[in-house]
C-alpha positions as CSV (number, residue, x, y, z in Angstrom):
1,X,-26.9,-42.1,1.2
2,X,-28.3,-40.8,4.3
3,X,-26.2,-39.7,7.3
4,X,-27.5,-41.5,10.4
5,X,-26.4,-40.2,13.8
6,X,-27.3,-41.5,17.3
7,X,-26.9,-39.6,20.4
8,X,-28.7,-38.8,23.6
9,X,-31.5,-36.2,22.6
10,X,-33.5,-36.1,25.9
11,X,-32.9,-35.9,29.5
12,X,-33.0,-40.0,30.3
13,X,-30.3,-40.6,27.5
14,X,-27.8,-37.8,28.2
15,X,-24.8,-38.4,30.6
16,X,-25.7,-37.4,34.0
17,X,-24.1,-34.4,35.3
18,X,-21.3,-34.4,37.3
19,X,-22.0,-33.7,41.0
20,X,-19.2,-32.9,44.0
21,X,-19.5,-31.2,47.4
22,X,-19.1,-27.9,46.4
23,X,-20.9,-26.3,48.8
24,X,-18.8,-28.0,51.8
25,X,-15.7,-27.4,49.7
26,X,-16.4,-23.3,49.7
27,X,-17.4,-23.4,53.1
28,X,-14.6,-24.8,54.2
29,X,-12.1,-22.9,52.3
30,X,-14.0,-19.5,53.2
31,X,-13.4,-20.3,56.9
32,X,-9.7,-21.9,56.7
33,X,-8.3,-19.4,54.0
34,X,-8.7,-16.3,56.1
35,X,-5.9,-17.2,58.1
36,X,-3.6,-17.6,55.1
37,X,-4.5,-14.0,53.6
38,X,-3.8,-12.7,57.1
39,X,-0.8,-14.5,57.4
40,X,2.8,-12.4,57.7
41,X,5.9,-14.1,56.2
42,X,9.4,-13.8,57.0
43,X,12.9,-14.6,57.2
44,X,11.9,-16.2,60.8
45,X,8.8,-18.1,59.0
46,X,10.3,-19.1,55.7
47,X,9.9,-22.9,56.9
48,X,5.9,-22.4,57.8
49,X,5.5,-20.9,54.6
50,X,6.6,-23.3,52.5
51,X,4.7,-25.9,54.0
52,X,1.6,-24.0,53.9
53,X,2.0,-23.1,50.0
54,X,2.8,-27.5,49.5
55,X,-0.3,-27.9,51.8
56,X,-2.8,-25.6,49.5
57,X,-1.1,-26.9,46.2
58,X,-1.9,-30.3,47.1
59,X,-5.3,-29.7,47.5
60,X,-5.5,-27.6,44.5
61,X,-3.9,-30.2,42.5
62,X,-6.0,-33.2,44.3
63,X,-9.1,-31.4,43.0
64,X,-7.7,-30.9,39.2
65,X,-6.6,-34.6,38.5
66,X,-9.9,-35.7,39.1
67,X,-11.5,-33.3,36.9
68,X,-9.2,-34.1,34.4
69,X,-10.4,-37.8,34.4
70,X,-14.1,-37.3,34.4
71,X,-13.0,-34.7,30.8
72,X,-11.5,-38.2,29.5
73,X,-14.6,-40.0,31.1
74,X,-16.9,-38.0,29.1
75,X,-15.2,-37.3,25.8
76,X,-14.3,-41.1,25.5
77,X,-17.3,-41.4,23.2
78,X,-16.4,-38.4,21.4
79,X,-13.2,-39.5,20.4
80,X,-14.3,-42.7,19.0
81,X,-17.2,-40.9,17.2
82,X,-14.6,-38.4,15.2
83,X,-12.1,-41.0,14.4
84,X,-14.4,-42.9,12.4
85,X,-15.6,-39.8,10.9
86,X,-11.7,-38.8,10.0
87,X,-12.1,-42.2,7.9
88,X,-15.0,-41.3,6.0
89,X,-13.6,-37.6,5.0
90,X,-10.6,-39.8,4.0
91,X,-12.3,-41.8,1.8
92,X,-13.8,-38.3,0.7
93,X,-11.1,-36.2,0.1
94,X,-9.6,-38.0,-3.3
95,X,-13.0,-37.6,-5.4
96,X,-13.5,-33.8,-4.1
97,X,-9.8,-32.7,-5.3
98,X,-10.3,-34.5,-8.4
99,X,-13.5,-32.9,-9.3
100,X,-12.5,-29.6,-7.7
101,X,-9.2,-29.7,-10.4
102,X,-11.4,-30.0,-13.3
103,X,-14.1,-27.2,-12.5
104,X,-11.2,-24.9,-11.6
105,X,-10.0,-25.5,-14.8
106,X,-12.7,-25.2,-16.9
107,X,-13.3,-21.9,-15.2
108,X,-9.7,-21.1,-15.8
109,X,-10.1,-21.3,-19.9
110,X,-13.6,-19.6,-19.6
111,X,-12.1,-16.8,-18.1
112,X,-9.3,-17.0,-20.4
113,X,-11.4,-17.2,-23.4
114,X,-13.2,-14.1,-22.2
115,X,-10.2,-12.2,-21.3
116,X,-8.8,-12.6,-25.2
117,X,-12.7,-11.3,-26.6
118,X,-12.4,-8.2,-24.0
119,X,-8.7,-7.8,-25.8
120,X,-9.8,-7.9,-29.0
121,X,-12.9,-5.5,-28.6
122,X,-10.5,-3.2,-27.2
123,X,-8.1,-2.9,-29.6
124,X,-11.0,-2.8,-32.6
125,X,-12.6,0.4,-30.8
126,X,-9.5,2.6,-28.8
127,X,-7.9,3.3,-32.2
128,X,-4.4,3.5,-32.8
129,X,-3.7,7.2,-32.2
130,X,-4.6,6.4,-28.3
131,X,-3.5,2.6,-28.4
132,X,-0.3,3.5,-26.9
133,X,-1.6,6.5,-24.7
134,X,-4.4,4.0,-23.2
135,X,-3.5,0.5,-22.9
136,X,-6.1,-1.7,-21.5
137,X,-3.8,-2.7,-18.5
138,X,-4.6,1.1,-16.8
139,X,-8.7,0.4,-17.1
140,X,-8.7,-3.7,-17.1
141,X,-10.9,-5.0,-14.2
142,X,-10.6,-8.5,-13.5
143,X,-14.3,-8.6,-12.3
144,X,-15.2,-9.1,-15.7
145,X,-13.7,-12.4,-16.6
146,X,-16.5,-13.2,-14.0
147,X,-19.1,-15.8,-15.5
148,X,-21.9,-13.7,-13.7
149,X,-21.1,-10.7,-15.9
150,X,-22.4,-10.2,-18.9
151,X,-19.8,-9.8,-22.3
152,X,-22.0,-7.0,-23.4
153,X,-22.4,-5.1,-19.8
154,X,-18.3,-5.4,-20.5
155,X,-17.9,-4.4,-23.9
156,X,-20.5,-1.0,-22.8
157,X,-18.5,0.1,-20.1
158,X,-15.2,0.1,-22.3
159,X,-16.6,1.7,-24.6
160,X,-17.0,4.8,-21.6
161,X,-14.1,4.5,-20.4
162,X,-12.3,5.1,-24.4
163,X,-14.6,7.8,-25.0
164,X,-14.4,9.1,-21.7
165,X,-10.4,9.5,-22.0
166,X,-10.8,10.8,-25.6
167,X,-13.3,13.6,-24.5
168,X,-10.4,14.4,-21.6
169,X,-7.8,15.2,-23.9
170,X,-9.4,17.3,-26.6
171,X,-11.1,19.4,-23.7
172,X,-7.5,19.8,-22.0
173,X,-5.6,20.6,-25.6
174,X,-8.3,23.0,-25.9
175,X,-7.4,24.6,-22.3
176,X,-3.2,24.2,-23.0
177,X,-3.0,23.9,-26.4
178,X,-0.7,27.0,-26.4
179,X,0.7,26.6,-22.6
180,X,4.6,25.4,-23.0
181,X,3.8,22.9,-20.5
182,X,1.1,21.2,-22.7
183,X,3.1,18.2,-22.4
184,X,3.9,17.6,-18.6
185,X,0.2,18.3,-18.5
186,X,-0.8,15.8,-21.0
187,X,1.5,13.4,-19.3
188,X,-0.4,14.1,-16.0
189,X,-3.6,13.1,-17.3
190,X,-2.4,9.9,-18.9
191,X,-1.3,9.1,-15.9
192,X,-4.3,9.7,-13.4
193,X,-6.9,9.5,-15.9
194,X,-8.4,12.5,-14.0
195,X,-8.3,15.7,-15.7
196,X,-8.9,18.2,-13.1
197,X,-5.3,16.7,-11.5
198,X,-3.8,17.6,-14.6
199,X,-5.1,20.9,-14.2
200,X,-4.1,21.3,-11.3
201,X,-0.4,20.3,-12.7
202,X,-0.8,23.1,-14.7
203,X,-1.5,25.4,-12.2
204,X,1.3,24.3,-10.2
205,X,4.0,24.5,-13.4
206,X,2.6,27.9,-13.8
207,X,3.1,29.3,-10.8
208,X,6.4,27.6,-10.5
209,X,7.5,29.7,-13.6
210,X,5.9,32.9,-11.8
211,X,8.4,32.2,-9.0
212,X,11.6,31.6,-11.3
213,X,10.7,34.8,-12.7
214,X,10.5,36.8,-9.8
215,X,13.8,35.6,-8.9
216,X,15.3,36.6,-12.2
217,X,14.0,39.8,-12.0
218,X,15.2,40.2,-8.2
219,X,18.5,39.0,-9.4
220,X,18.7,41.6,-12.2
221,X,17.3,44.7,-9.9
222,X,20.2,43.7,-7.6
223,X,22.9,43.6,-10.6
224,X,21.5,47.0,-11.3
225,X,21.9,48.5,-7.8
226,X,25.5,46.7,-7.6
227,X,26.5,49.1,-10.6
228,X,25.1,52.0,-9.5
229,X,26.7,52.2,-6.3
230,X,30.2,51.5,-7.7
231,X,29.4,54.4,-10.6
232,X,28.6,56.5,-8.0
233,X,31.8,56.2,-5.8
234,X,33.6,57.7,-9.2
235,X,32.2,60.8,-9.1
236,X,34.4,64.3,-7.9
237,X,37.9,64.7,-9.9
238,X,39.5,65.1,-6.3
239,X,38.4,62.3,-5.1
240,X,40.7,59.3,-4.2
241,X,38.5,56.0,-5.5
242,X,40.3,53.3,-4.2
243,X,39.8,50.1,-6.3
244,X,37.3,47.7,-4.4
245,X,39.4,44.0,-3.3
246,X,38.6,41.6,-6.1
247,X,35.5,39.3,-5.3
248,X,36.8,35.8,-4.9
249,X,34.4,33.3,-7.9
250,X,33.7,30.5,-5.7
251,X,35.0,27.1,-7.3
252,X,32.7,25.2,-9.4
253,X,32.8,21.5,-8.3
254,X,30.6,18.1,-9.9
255,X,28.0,17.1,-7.8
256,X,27.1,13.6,-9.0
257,X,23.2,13.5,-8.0
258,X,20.2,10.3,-8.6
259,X,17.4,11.6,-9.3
260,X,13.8,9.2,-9.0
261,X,11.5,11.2,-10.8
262,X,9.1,11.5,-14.0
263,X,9.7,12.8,-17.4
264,X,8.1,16.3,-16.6
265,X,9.5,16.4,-12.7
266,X,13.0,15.9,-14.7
267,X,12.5,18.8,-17.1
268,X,11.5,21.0,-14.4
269,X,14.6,20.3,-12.7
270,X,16.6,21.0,-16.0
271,X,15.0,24.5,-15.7
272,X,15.0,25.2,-12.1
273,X,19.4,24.6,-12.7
274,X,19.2,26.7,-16.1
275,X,17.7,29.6,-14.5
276,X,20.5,29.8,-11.8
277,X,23.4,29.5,-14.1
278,X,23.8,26.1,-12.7
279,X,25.2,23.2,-15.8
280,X,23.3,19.7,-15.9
281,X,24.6,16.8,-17.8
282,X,23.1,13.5,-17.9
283,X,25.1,10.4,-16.8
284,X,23.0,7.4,-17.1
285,X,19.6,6.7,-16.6
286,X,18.6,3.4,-14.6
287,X,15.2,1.5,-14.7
288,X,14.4,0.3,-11.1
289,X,13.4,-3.1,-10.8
290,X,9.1,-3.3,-11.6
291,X,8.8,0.7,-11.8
292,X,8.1,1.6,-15.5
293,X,10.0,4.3,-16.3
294,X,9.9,7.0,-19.7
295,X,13.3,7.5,-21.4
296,X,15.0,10.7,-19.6
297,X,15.3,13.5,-22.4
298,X,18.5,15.5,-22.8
299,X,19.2,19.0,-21.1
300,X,18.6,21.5,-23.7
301,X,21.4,23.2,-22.0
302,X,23.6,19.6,-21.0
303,X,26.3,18.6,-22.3
């Protein structure tokens, strides 16, 4: 069925334009208008100046309800032509949504039925030592329920991405396999997938510990200085020492604190406190709400 439409293709069918005096009009108004720019209003005038603002309105307003009727003159065929058309998308519109519910579904359970083969190919190949280290959430792209990609282009670039995370963490073991933060760094890389971050996490944990240490050692230099001073002060048997006043011990209080952090972030915290003397004990540990979260380990010096 052929769509047949008939409307005015050439310069005897169209509507003629609409012609007015415009050029009188503007003449007229560029003469009679200057006096209204020039004009000077107030309080004395108030009367004259509303009359001349009702006398320009009207004329404004004159003008604009007849344009308004020749934009109904005109689009009077218009109208007529798109409500019948609304009629025949009517008529339209049940058969398309029917159709378009069954192809979207069918699509649906192709995509579904290509999602489970992806699954299973996954799980035969990542292995079950890295099942739980890699699940195919963290590399799943949804491009490739596509019907336009190919199961086999698929299945090859999982395969890449498995052997590709495999390779990661047997060169990083090799790197930290002896590094007492082979863990937080392991975790890193799990987490990014990118092993020059974890790396990088390394490097920061490491220099983190240089710092601790440096503080410990600035602490005990200072300890040692503390007791030679007072030694000193006992020396000469005529010598009056008088006993220094006793340094107050500042009162130990609970801090209750929430921490929002990762497994390795926590333990770095649990030896940031150890290092100053300073006692951690774990409360509680709270999941928030569509943030997964690993179990919190215990202070290895908590209570």
């Amino acid at each position: 069925m052929q769509f047949l439409l008939t409307y005015p293709t050439n310069l005897q069918e169209k509507l003629a334009p609409v012609k007015f005096n415009r050029s009188e009009i503007v003449a007229f108004l560029l003469e009679n208008l200057a006096k209204y720019r020039q004009a000077t209003y107030d309080d004395t005038r108030i009367k004259e100046a509303k009359s001349d603002l009702a006398t320009l309105r009207r004329f404004r307003d004159a003008i604009d309800d007849r344009r308004k009727d020749i934009k109904e003159y005109y689009l009077e065929p218009y109208k007529k032509f798109e409500q019948d058309l609304k009629e025949i998308f009517e008529l339209l519109e049940g058969p398309i949504n029917q159709i378009y519910a069954y192809v979207k579904s069918y699509e649906n359970n192709k995509k579904e039925a290509k999602r489970l083969e992806i699954e299973a190919f996954f799980a035969d190949n990542i292995g079950k030592e890295y099942a739980e280290l890699l699940p195919l959430a963290r590399i799943y792209n949804v491009k490739w329920e596509n019907a336009t990609v190919n199961i086999k282009a698929v299945q090859k670039e999982l395969l890449e991405k498995i052997e590709s995370f495999k390779s990661g963490l047997t060169t990083l073991d090799g790197i930290i396999n002896e590094s007492k933060y082979k863990k937080q760094v392991l975790d890193k890389y799990i987490e990014t997938l990118d092993a020059a971050l974890a790396l990088r996490e390394l490097e920061r944990l490491s220099l983190l510990d240089a710092n601790l240490e440096k503080i410990k050692q600035s602490e005990v230099q200072k300890q040692a200085e503390d007791r030679k001073q007072v030694e000193s002060g006992k020396q000469g048997e005529c010598q009056v020492v008088q006993a220094p006043p006793p340094v107050p011990v500042p009162e130990k209080l609970e801090h209750a604190l929430k921490l929002v952090c990762t497994d390795s972030q926590l333990q770095l915290v649990f030896d940031y406190c150890g290092s100053l003397g300073i006692e951690v004990k774990r409360l509680r540990l709270v999941k928030r709400e569509s943030v997964p979260m690993k179990i919190v380990r215990q202070s290895p010096f908590g209570k």
